[in-house]
Backbone as CSV, one residue per row, in Angstrom:
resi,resn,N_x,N_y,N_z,CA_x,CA_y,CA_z,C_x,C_y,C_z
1,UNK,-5.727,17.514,-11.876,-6.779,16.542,-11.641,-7.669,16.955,-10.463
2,UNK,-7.355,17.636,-9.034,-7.803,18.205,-8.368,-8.971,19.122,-8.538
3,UNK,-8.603,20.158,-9.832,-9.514,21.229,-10.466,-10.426,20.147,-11.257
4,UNK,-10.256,19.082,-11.938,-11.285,18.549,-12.882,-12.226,17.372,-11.545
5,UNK,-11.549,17.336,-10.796,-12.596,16.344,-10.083,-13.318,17.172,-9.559
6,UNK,-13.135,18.357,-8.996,-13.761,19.499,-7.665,-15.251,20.238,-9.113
7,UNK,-14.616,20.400,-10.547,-15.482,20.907,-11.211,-16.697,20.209,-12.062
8,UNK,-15.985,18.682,-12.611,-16.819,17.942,-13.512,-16.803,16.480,-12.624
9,UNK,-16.311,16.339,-11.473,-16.836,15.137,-11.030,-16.320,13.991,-11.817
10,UNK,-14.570,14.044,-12.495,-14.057,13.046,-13.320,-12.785,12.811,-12.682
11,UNK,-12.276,12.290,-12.920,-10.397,12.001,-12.795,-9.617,11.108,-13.426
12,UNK,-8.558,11.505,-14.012,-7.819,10.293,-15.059,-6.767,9.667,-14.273
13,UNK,-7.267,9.099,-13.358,-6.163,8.323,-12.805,-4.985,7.537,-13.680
14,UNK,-3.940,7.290,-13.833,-2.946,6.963,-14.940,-1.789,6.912,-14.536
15,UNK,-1.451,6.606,-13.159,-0.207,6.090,-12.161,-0.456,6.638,-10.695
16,UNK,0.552,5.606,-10.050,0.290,5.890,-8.906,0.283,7.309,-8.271
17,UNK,1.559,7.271,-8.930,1.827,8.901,-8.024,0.741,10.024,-8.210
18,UNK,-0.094,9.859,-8.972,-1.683,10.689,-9.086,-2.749,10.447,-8.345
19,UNK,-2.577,9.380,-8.088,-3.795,8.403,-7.392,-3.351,9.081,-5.780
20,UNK,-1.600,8.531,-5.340,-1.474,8.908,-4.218,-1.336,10.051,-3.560
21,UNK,-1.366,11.433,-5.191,-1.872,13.037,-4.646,-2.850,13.342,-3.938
22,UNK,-4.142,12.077,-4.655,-5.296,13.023,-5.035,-6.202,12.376,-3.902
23,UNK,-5.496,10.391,-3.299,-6.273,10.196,-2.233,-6.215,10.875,-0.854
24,UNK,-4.915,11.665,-0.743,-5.596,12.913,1.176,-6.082,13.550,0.673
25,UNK,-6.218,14.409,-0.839,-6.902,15.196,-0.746,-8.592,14.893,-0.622
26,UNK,-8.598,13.909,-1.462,-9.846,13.392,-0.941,-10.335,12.907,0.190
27,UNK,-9.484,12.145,1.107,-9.597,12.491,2.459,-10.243,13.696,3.453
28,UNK,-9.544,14.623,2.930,-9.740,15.654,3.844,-10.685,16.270,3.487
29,UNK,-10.779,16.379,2.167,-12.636,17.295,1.631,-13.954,16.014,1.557
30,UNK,-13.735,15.064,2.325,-14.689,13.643,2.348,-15.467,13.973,0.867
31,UNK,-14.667,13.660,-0.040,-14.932,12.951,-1.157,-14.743,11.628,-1.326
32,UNK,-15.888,10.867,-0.876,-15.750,9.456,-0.787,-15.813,8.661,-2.458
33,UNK,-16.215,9.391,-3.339,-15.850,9.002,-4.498,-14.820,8.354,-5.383
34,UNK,-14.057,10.165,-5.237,-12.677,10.246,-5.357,-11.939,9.183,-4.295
35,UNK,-12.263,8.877,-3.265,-11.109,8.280,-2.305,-11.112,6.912,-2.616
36,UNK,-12.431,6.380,-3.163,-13.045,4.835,-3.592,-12.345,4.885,-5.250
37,UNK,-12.464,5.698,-6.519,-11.545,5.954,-7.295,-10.058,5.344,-7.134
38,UNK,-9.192,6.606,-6.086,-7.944,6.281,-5.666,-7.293,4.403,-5.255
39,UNK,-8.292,4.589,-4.188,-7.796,2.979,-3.489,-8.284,1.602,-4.537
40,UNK,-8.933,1.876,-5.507,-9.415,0.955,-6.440,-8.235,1.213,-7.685
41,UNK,-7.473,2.039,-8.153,-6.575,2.172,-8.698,-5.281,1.751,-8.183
42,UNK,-4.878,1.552,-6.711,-4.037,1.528,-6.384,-4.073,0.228,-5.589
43,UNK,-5.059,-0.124,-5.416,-5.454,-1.883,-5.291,-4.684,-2.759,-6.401
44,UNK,-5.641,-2.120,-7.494,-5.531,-3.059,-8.843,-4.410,-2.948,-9.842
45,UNK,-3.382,-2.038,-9.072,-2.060,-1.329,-10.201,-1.472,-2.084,-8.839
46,UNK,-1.541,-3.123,-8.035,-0.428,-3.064,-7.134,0.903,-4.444,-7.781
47,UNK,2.201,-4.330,-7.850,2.948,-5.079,-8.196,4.179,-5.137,-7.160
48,UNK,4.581,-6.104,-7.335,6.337,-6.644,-7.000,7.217,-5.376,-6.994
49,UNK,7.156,-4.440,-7.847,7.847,-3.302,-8.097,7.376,-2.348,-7.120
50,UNK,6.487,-2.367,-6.902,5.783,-1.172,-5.729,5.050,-1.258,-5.071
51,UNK,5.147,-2.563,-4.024,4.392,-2.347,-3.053,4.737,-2.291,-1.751
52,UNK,6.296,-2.175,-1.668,6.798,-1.458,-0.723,6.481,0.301,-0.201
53,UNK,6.440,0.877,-1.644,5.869,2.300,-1.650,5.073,2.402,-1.584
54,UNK,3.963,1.432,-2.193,2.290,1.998,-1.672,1.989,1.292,-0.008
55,UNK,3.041,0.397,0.475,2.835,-0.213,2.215,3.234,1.245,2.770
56,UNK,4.462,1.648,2.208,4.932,2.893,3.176,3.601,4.397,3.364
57,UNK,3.383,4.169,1.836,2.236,5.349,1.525,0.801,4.998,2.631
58,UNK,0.861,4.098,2.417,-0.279,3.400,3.376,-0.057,3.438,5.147
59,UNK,0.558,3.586,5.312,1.300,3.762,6.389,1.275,5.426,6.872
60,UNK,1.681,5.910,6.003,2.059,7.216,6.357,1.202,8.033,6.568
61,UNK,-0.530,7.849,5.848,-1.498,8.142,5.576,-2.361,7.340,6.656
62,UNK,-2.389,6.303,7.564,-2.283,5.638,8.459,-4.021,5.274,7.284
63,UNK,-3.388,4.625,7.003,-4.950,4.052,5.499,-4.932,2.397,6.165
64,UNK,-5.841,1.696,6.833,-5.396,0.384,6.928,-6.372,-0.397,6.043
65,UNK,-7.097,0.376,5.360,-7.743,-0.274,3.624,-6.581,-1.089,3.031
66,UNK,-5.275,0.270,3.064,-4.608,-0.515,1.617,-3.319,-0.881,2.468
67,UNK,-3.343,-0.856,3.446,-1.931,-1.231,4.169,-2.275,-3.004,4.304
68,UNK,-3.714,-3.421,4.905,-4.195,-4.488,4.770,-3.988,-5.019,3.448
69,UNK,-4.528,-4.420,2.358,-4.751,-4.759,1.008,-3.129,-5.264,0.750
70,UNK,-1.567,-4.844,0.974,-0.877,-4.746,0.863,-0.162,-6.035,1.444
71,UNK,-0.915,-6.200,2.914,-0.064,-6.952,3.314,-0.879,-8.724,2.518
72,UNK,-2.257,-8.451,2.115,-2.759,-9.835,1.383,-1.959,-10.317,0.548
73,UNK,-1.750,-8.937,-0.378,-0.679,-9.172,-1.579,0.528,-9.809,-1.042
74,UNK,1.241,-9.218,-0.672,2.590,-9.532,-0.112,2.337,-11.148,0.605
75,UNK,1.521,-11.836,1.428,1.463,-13.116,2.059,0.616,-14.238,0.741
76,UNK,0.243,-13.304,-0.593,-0.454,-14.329,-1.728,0.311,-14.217,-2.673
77,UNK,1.675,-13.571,-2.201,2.699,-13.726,-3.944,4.191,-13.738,-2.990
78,UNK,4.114,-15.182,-2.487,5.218,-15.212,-1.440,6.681,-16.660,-2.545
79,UNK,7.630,-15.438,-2.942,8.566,-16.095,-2.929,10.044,-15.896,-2.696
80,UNK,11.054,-16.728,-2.967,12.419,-16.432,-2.034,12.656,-15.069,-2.050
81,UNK,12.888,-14.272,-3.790,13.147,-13.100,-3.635,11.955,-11.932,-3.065
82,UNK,11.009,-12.275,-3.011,9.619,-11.457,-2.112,9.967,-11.360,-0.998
83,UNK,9.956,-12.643,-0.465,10.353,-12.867,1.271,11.548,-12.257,1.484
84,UNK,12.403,-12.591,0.589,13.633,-11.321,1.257,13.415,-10.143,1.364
85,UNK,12.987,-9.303,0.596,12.896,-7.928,0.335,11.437,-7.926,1.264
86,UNK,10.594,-8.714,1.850,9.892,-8.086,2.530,10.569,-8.337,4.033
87,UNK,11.610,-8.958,4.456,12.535,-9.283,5.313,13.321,-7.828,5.640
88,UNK,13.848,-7.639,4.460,14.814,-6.229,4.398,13.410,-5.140,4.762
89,UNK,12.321,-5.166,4.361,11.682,-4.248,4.107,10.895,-4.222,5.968
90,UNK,10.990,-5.318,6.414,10.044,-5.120,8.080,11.574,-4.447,8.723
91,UNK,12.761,-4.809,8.613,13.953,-4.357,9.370,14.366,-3.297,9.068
92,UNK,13.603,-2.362,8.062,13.823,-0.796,7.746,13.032,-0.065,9.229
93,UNK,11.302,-0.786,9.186,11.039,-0.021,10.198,11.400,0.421,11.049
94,UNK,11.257,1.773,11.577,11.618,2.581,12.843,10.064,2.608,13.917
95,UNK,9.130,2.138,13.506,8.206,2.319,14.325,7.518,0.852,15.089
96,UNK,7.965,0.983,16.456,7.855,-0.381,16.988,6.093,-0.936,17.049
97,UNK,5.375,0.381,17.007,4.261,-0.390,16.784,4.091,-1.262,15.056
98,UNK,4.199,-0.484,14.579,4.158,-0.938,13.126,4.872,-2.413,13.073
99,UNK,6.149,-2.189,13.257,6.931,-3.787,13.599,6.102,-4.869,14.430
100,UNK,5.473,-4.332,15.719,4.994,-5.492,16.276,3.221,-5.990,15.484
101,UNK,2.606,-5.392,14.659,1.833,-5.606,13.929,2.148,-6.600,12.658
102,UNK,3.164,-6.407,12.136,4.002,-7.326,11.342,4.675,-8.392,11.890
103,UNK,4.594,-8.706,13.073,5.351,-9.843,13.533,5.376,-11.046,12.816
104,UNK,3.502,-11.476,13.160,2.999,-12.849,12.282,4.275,-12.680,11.099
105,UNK,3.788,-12.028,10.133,4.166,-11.917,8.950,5.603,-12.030,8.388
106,UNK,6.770,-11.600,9.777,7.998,-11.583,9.692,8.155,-13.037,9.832
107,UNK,7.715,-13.587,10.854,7.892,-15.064,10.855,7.379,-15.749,9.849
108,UNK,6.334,-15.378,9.006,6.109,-16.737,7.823,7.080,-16.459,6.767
109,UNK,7.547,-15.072,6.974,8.688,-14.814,5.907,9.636,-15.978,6.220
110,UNK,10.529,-15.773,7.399,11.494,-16.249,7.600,11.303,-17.871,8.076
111,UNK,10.200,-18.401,7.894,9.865,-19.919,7.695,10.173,-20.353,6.455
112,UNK,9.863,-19.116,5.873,9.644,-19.768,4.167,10.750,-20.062,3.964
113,UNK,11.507,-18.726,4.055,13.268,-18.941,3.699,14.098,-20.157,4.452
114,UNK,13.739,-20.500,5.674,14.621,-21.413,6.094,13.850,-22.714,6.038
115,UNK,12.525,-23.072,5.367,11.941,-24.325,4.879,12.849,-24.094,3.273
116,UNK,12.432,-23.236,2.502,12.457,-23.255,1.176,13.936,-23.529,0.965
């Protein structure tokens, strides 16, 4: 996909893990196309199933487009089993800045759970 975007200016985006090749590379050669492509695929493919991996991907890539985008999702599809696993998922972090950016968010988790 690399060779067809760099030659014809296309890309078949068709899962994440393509999307999340092809957005550093677009990064780094400022293909703002391709990078608007990527984060619009990976916006609109985001689910319950993976958005722990695209927060981490987002993260790692220090992207705060979709790390933001991530955390909307996660505080607009809030329930017992969400809030847990995003509970388990702030107490994985190793990076205290990252943790103290999530604070708010740890606490409406753990409101929910001990209101709900």
């Amino acid at each position: 996909e690399y060779l067809r975007w760099v030659y014809y200016r296309e890309a078949q985006l068709d899962n994440d893990s393509l999307a999340m090749n092809l957005l550093p590379f677009a990064d780094e050669h400022l293909e703002d196309e391709l990078k608007k492509k990527c984060m619009r695929y990976l916006m609109t493919h985001t689910k319950s199933e993976n958005i722990y991996r695209n927060l981490d991907f987002a993260h790692e890539q220090n992207n705060t487009d979709l790390q933001d985008w991530c955390m909307i999702f996660l505080t607009t599809n809030t329930n017992l089993q969400n809030v847990s696993e995003l509970i388990k998922y702030l107490d994985r972090q190793h990076n205290p800045e990252f943790a103290n950016e999530d604070l708010k968010l740890r606490e409406q988790a753990i409101s929910v759970v001990t209101d709900g």
